[in-house]
C-alpha positions as CSV (number, residue, x, y, z in Angstrom):
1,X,-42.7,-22.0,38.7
2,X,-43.6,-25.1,37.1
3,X,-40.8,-26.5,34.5
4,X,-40.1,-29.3,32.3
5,X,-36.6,-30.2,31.0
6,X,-35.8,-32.7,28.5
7,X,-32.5,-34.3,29.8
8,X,-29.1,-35.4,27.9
9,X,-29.8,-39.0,29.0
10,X,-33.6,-38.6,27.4
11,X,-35.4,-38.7,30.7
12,X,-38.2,-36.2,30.9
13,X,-38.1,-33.7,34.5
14,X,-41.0,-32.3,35.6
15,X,-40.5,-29.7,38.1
16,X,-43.0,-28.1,40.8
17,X,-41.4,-26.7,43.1
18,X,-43.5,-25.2,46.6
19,X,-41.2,-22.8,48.6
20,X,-43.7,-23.0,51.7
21,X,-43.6,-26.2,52.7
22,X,-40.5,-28.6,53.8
23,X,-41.2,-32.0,52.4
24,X,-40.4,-33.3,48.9
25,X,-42.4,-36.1,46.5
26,X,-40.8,-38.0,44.1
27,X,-42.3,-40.2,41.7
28,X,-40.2,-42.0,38.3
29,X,-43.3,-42.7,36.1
30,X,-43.0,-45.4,33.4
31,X,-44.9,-45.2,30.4
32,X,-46.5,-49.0,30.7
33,X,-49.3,-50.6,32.2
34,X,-52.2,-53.2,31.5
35,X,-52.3,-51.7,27.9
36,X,-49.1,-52.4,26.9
37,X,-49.3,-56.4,27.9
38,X,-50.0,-59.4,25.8
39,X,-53.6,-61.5,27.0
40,X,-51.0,-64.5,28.0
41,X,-49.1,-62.6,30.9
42,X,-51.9,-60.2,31.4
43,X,-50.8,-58.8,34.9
44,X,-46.8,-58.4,34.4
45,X,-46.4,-54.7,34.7
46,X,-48.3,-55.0,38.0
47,X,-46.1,-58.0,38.8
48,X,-42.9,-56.1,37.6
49,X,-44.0,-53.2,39.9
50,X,-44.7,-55.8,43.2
51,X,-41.4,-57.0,42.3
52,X,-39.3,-53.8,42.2
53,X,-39.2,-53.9,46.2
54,X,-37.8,-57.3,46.4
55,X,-34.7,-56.7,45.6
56,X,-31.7,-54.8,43.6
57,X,-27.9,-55.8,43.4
58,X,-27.6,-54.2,46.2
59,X,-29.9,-54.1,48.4
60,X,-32.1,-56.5,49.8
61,X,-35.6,-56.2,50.0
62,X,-35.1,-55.3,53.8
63,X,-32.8,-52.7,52.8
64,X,-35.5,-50.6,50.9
65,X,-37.7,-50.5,53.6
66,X,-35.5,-49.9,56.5
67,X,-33.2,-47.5,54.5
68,X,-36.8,-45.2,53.7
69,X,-37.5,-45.9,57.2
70,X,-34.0,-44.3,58.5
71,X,-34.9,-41.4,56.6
72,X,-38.1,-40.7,58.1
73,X,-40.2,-41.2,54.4
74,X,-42.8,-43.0,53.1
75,X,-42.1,-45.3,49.9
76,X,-45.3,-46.8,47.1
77,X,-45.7,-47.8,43.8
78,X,-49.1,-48.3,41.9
79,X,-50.1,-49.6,38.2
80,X,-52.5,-48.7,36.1
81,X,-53.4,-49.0,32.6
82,X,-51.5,-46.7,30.6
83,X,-49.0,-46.2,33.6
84,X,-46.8,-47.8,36.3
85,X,-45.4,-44.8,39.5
86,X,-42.8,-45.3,42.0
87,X,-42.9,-42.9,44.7
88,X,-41.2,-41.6,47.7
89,X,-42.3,-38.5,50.1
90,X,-39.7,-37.4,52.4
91,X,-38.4,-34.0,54.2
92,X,-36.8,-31.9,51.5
93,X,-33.3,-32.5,53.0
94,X,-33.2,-36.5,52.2
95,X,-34.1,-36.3,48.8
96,X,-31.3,-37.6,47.4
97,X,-31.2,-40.5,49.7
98,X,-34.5,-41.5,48.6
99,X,-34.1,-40.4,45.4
100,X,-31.2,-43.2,45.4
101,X,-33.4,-46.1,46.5
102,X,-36.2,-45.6,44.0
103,X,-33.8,-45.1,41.1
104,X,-31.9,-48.5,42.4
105,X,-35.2,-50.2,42.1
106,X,-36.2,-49.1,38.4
107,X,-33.1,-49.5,37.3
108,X,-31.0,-52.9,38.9
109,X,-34.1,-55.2,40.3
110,X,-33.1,-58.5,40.3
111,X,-36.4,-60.6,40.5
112,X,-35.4,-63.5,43.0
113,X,-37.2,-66.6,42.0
114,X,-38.0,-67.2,45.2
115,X,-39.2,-63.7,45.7
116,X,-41.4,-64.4,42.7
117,X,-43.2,-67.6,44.3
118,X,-44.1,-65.9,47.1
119,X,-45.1,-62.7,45.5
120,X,-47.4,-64.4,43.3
121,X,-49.1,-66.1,45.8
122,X,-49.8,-62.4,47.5
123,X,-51.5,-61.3,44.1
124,X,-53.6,-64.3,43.9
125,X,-54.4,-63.7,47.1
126,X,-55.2,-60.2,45.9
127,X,-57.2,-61.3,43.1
128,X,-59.3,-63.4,45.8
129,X,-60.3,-59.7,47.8
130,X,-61.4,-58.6,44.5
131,X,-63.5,-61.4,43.8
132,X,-64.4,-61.0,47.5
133,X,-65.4,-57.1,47.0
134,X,-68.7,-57.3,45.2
135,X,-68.3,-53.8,44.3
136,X,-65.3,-54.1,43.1
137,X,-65.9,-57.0,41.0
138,X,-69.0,-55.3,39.5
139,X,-66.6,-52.1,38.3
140,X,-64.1,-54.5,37.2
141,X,-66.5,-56.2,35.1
142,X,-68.3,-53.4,33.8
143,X,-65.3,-51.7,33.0
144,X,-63.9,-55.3,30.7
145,X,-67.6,-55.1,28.9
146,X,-67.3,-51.5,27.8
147,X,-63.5,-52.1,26.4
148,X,-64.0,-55.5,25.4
149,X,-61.8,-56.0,22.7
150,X,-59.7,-53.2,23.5
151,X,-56.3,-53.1,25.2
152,X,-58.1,-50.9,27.7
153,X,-60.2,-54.1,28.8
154,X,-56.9,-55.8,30.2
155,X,-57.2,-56.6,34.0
156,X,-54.1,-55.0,35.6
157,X,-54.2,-57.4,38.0
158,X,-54.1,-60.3,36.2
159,X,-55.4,-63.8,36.6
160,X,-54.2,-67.0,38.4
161,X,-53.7,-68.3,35.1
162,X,-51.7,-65.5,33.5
163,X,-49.5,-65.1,36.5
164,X,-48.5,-68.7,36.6
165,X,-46.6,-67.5,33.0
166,X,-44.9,-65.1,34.2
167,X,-41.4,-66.8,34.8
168,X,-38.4,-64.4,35.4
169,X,-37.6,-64.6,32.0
170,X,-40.7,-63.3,31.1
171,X,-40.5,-60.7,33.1
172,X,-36.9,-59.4,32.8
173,X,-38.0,-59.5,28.9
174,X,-40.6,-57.3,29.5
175,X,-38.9,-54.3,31.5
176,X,-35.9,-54.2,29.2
177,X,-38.8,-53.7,26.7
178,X,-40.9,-51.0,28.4
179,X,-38.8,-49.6,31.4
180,X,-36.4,-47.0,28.3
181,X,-35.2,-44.1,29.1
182,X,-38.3,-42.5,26.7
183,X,-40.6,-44.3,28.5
184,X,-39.7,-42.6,31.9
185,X,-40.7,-39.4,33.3
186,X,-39.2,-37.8,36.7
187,X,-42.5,-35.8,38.4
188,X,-41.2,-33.8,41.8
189,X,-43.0,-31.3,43.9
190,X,-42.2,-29.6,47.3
191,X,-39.3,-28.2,48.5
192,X,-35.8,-29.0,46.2
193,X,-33.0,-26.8,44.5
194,X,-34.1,-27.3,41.0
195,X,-30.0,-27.3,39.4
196,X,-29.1,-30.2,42.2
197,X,-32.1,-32.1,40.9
198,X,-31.3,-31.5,37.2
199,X,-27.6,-32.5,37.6
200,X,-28.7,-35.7,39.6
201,X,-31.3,-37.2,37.3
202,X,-28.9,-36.6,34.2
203,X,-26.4,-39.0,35.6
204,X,-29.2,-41.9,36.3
205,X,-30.7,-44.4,34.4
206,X,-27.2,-46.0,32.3
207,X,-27.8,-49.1,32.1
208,X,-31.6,-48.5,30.6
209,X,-32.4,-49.4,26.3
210,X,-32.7,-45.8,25.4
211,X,-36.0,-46.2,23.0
212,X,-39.1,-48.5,23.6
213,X,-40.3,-51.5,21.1
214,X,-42.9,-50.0,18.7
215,X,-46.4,-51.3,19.9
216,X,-49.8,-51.4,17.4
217,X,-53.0,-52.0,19.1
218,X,-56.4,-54.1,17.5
219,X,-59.4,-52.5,18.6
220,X,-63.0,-53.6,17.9
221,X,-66.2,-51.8,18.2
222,X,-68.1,-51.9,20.8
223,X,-71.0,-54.2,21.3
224,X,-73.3,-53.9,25.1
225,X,-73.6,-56.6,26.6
226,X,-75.1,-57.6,30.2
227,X,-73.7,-59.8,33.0
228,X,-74.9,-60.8,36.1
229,X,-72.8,-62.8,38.6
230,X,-74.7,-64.5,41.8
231,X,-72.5,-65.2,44.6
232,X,-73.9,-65.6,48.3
233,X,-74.4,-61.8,49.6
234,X,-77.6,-59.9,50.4
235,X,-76.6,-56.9,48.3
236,X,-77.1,-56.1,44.8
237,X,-74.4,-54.3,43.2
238,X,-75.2,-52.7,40.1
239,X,-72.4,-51.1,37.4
240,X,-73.5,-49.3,34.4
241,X,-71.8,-47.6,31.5
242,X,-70.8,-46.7,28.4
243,X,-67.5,-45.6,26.1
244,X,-66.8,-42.0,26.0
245,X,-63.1,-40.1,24.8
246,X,-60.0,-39.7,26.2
247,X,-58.2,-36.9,28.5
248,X,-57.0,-35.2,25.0
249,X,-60.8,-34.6,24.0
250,X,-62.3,-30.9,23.9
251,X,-64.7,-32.3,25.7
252,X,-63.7,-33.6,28.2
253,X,-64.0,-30.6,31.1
254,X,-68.0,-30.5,30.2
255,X,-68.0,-34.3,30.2
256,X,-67.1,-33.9,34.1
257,X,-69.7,-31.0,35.0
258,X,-72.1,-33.4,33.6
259,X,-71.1,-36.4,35.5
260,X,-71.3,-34.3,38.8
261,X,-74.4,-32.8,37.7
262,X,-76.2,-36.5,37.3
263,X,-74.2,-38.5,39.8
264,X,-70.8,-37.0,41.3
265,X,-71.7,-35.4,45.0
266,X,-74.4,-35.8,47.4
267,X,-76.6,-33.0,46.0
268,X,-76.5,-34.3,42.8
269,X,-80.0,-35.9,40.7
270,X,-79.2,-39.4,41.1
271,X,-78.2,-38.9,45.0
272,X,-81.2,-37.2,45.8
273,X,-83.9,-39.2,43.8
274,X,-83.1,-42.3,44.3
275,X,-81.8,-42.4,47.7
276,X,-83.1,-39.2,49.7
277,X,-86.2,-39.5,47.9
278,X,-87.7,-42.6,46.7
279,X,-84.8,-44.8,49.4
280,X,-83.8,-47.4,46.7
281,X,-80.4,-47.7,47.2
282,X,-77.8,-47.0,50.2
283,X,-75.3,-46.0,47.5
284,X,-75.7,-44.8,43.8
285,X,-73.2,-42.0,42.0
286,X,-72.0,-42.1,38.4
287,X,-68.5,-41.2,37.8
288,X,-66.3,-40.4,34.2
289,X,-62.6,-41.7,33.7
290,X,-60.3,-40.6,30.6
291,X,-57.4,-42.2,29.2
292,X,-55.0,-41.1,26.5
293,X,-57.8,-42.0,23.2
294,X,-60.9,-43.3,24.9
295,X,-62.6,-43.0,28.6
296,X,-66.2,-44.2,30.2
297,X,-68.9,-43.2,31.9
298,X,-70.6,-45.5,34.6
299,X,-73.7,-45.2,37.0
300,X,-73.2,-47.6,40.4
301,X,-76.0,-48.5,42.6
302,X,-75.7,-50.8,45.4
303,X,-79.1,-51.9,46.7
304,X,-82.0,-54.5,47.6
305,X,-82.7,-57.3,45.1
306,X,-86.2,-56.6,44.8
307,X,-85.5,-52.6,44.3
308,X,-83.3,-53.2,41.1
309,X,-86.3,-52.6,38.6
310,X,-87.4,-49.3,40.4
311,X,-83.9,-48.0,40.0
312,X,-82.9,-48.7,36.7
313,X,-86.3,-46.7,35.9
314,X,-85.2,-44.1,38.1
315,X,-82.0,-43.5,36.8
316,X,-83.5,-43.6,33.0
317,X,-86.2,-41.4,34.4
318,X,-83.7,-38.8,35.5
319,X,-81.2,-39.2,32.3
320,X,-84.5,-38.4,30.2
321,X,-85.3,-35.2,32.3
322,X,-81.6,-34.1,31.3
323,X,-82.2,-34.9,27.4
324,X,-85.8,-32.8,27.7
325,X,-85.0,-30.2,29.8
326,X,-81.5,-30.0,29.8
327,X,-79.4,-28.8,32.9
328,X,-80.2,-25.5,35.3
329,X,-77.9,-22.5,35.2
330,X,-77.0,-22.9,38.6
331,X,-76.4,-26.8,38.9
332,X,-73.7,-25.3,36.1
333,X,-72.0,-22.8,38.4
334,X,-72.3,-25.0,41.3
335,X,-70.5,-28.1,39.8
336,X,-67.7,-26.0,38.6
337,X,-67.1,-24.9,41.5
338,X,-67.4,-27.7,43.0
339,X,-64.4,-29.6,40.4
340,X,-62.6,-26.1,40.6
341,X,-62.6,-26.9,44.6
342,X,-61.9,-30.1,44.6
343,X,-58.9,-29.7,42.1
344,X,-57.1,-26.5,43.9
345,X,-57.7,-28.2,47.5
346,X,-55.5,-31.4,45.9
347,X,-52.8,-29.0,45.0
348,X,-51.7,-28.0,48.6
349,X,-50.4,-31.9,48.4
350,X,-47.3,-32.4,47.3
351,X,-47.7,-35.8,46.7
352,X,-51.0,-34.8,44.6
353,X,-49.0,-32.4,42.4
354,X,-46.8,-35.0,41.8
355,X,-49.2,-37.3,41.2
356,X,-51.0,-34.4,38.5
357,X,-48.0,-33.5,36.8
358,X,-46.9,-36.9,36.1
359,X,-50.1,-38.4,34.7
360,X,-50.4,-35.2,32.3
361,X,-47.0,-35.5,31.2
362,X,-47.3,-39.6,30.3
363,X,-51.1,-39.0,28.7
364,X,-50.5,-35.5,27.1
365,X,-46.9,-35.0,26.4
366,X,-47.1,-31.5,28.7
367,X,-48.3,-30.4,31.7
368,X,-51.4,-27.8,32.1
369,X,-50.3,-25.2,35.3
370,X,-53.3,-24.9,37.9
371,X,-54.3,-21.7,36.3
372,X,-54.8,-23.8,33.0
373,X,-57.0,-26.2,34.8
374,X,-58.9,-23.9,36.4
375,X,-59.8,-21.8,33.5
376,X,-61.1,-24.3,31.6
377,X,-63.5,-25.3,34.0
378,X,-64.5,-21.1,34.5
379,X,-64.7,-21.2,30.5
380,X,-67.6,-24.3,30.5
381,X,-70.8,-23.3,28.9
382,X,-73.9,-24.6,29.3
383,X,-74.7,-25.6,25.7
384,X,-71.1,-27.7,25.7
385,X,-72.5,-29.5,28.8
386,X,-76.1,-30.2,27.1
387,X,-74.3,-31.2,23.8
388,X,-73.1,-34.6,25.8
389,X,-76.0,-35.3,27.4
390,X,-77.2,-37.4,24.1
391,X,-74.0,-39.7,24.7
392,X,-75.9,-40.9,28.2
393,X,-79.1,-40.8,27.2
394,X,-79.4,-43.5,25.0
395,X,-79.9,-46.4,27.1
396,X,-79.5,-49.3,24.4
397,X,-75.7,-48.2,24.5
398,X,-75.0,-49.3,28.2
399,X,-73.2,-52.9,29.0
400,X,-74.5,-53.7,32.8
401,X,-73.0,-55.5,35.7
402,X,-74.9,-56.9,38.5
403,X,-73.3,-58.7,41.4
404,X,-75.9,-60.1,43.5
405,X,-77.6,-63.2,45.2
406,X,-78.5,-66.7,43.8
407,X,-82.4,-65.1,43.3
408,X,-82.2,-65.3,39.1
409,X,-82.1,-61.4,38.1
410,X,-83.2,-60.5,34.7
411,X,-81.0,-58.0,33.9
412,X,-80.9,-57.9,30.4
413,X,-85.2,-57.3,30.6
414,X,-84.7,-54.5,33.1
415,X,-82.5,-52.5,31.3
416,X,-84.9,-52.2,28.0
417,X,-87.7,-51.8,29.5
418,X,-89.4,-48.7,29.4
């Protein structure tokens, strides 16, 4: 049975334990991301996390790996916006031996200069395959127009620029500020005896500040706006979208039946217009994201230049058959089962429990069981899905992306045109 515990030491546990299998995730979240950085070292907690596996005082960046290695797991990390994970999957009987390494990491990194050079360099480089993706460049930049002006806008990666002023100093400032013991949640699912993992975890993290530095946050309103980049590929990679609410929001179950409805599967009205029937694009979904106060909703195409116009229509053709007809009882049933599906078969993961569990916890402050989940989703009506259609259908709202060729794309025309 699922359980939090709120320790001595003020670290948050999270609990999931699955009797039927034999393997064990661990992940030590960390309440910071892109979000919580100033513009000038825009990239640090991504840095910071790149960093962690480079070295503690006493082990050496070999010894992570090879010590994971002994043990038969598998050792990550990732950063987000709101949140930075460390995580470990091994056979229930090495927890603790993992559990040791990661908690070495979070709590004594050193942050080797040299290290650092190097590691920088990798993230440029990283930056580079971004710039190199054309899709990925066109959700990045969609996703800085629709927060622009909002903490949410920060690139997690960073730029060249930003992580040239990241100096060690910098950095060790910034983890004694953010990596607190209230800051940190413990998410662990699989196989484990719950009182062993209590009484380990409330004799970790010492030598971490106990509270966090107080944080405001300026946001503006929200203004579309349109950008095309040219770069020399065939493809044009279109990114659409809007601001919606965050993962706290009533709304925010319906808001992901009507994403599927439009744009989330392969039998969905976007998918089967404009590909299967009128063959303008080789790719086109829509797809929702929530964080703690706001989220977004985006439409991605990726097709021919000279196809762009007909699919813009197409997509405002279908948004507008939505807004005057509304949604059919079964496209209801269907998407929430589909969402219901998707969400129970990610559960049989212990690494995706984890990964559920933790997220909740740092964008929430609880955790919903899978019965929760799946309730709301049975409970979605069709009127609360129609009620949010008006949010999408209004398309002098949308900021667009296009990534594309040196041909000169007017954009800006194509998306108010009728």
């Amino acid at each position: 049975m699922l359980e939090i515990k709120n320790l001595s030491n003020g670290i948050r546990l999270i609990m999931d334990p699955v009797k039927e299998v034999e393997s064990v995730t661990l992940g030590i979240w960390i309440k910071t991301g892109s979000l919580y950085e100033e513009k000038k070292y825009a990239g640090v907690s991504h840095f910071v996390e790149h960093m962690m596996f480079k070295g503690t005082e006493k082990r050496t960046y070999s010894d992570i790996s090879r010590e994971i290695d002994r043990i038969g797991g598998s050792i990550n990390a990732f950063t987000g916006k709101e949140a930075t994970c460390y995580h470990v999957k091994l056979v229930s009987s090495k927890l603790f031996e993992g559990a040791d390494v990661l908690v070495d990491m979070v709590e004594n990194s050193i942050f080797p200069k040299e290290e650092m050079n190097k590691e920088r360099y990798v993230i440029e480089e990283e930056i580079k395959m971004t710039l190199d993706s054309p899709e990925d460049l066109a959700h990045d930049l969609s996703t800085e127009l629709i927060f622009k002006g909002n903490p949410l806008g920060n690139s997690i990666i960073g730029t060249p620029t930003s992580l040239k002023r990241i100096t060690q100093n910098v950095m060790r400032d910034y983890v004694k500020k953010r990596y607190t013991k209230d800051n940190i949640i413990v998410s662990i699912a699989g196989k484990f005896n719950e009182d062993e993992v209590i009484s380990y975890f409330e004799n970790q993290f010492e030598k971490l500040d106990p509270v966090a530095d107080e944080i405001s946050f300026v946001e503006s309103e929200y203004r579309p706006n349109i950008k095309v980049v040219q770069k020399d590929i065939e493809q044009c990679n279109l990114c659409m979208g809007l601001p919606t609410f965050g993962i706290e929001d009533s709304r925010y179950y319906p808001m992901q039946v009507l994403n599927n409805i439009l744009g989330g599967t392969m039998s969905s009205r976007l998918f089967r217009n404009i590909r299967e029937e009128q063959g303008l694009a080789y790719s086109i979904f829509s797809m929702v994201a929530s964080y703690k106060d706001l989220g977004y909703f985006k439409i991605y195409a990726g097709l021919n230049r000279s196809k762009v116009a007909d699919a813009i229509r197409g997509i405002k053709h279908e948004i507008s058959l939505l807004a005057d007809k509304g949604i059919e009882d079964d496209e209801l049933e269907a998407s929430k089962e589909q969402l219901k599906a998707g969400f129970v078969f990610s559960q049989e993961s212990t690494a995706s429990r984890m990964l559920t569990n933790g997220r909740m916890a740092i964008l929430l402050d609880r955790v919903m069981p899978i019965e929760e989940i799946v309730n709301a989703y049975d409970s979605i009506t069709k009127s609360e899905v129609e009620d949010l259609i008006s949010i999408i259908s209004d398309f002098t709202k949308y900021s667009a992306v296009a990534v594309t060729g040196r041909e000169r794309l007017d954009l800006r025309k194509m998306m108010v045109s009728k």
